[in-house]
N, C-alpha and C positions, 0 to 999 in steps of 0.2 A: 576269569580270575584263576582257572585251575592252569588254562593251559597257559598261562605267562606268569603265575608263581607260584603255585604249589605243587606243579608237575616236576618243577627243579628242586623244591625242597625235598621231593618224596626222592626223586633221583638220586640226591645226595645220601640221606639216611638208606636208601635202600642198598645202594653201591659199598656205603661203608661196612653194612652189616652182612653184608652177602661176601665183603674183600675175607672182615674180622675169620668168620664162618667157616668160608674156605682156605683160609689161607694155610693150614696143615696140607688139604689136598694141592694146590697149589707149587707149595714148596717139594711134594713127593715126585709130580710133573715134572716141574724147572730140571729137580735132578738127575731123574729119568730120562731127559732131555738130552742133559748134558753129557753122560755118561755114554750115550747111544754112539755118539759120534767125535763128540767137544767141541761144539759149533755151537752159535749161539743158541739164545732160550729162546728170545723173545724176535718175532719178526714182525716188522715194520712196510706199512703198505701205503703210499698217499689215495685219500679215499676222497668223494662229495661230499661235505658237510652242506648244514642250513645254510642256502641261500647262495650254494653253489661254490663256494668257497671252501679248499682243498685242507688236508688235516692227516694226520699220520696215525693210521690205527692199530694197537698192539693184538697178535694171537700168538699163540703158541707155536713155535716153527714145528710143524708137520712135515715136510719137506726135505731134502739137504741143501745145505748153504747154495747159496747161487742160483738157486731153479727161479724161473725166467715169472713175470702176472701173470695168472689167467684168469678166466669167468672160474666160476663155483662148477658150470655146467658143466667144464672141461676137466674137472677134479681125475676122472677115472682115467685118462689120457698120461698120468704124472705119475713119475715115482713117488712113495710114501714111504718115511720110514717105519719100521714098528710101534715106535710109541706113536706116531702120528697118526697110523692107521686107527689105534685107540681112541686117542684123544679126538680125532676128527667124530668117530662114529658116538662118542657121546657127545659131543660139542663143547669138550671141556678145552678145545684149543681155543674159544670165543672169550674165557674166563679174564683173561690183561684185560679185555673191551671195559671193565667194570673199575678202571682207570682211567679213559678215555670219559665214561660217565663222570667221575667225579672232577674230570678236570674242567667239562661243560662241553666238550667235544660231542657228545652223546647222549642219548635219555637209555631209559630202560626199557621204551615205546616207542617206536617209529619207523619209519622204513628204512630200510636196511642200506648205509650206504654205498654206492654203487662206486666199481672202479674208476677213475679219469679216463680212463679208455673207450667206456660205457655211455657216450654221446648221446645214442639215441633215447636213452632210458632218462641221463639228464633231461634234455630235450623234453620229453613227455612227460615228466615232472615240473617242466618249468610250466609248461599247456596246464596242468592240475591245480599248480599251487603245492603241490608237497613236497617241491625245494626248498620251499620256508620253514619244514618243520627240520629239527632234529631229528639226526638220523638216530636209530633203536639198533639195539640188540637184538630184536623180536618185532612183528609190526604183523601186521592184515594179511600179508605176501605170503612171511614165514607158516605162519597155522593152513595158511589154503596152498602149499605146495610149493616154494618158490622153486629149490631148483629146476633148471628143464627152463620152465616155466619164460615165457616170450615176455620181454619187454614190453610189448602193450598192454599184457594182461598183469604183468607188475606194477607197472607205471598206473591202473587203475585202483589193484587196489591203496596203492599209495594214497592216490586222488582221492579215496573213499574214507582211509584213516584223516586228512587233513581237514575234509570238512567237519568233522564233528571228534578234536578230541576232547574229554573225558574222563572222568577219573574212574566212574562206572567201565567205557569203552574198554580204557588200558588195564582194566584188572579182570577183566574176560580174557583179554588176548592174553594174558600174564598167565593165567589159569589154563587156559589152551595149550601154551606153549610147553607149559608143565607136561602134561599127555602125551603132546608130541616131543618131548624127547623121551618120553619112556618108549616111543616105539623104535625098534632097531632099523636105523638105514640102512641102505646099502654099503659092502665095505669097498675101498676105493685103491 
């Protein structure tokens, strides 16, 4: 029951109160953004959704206009602008995702989804079963490491979040994830 109706209800309420919440900080970003360069705000990625079907995900452009996909793992390889270096190292360029949530593209739990380019990881997601979930903002991967981190051993914990989600499970990982952003990542 949780995880086919009320994992979207909470999704819903929880995306809109976290939009309401932040939408000051938000709005401070977008302009910070714009201001950097006058390129867009918002950048646009085609990502794996549930079930392996492709979807358009919003973050904050980190970036300058034009720079090419990559993995996460290749971040430090890329120019960043100044506010991006920011926003990346808090993860407040992830904050648009929380439109993606409310449009049903996304939960606020699941494994994180992976680029079109990112085959093998589809692949070993289809072998789990956690193609079928909605992909998260946060998921099993994020709290134990993800970037770096080899596609087999994502693609597991994916397979480990599928078989048992939870409303207990996804408010541990929610609480986790909380901790892990207060610790400082690497800057990129």
């Amino acid at each position: 029951m949780y995880r086919n109706f009320f994992k979207r209800v909470l999704d819903i309420i929880l995306s809109l109160i976290a939009l309401i919440v932040l939408s000051p900080l938000m709005l401070c970003v977008a302009i910070a953004i714009y201001f950097e360069d006058r390129g867009k705000i918002i950048f646009r990625q085609r990502r794996v959704g549930a079930n392996g079907t492709s979807f358009e995900v919003l973050k904050f452009r980190s970036m300058p206009e034009n720079t090419a996909e990559f993995e996460s793992a290749q971040a430090h390889d890329l120019r960043i602008t100044a506010v991006g270096r920011f926003i990346r190292r808090t993860n407040i360029d992830e904050l648009p995702q929380l439109f993606n949530v409310l449009k049903g593209n996304m939960s606020i739990v699941g494994p994180r989804p992976p680029l079109t380019s990112q085959v093998r990881l589809c692949e070993l997601r289809q072998q789990n079963g956690s193609i079928y979930c909605l992909p998260g903002l946060t998921g099993l991967a994020q709290i134990n490491g993800y970037d770096g981190m080899p596609d087999e051993e994502k693609a597991r914990w994916d397979g480990e979040y599928a078989k048992s989600v939870s409303l207990s499970k996804d408010a541990r990982i929610v609480i986790r994830t909380l901790g892990y952003l207060r610790k400082q990542p690497p800057v990129y």
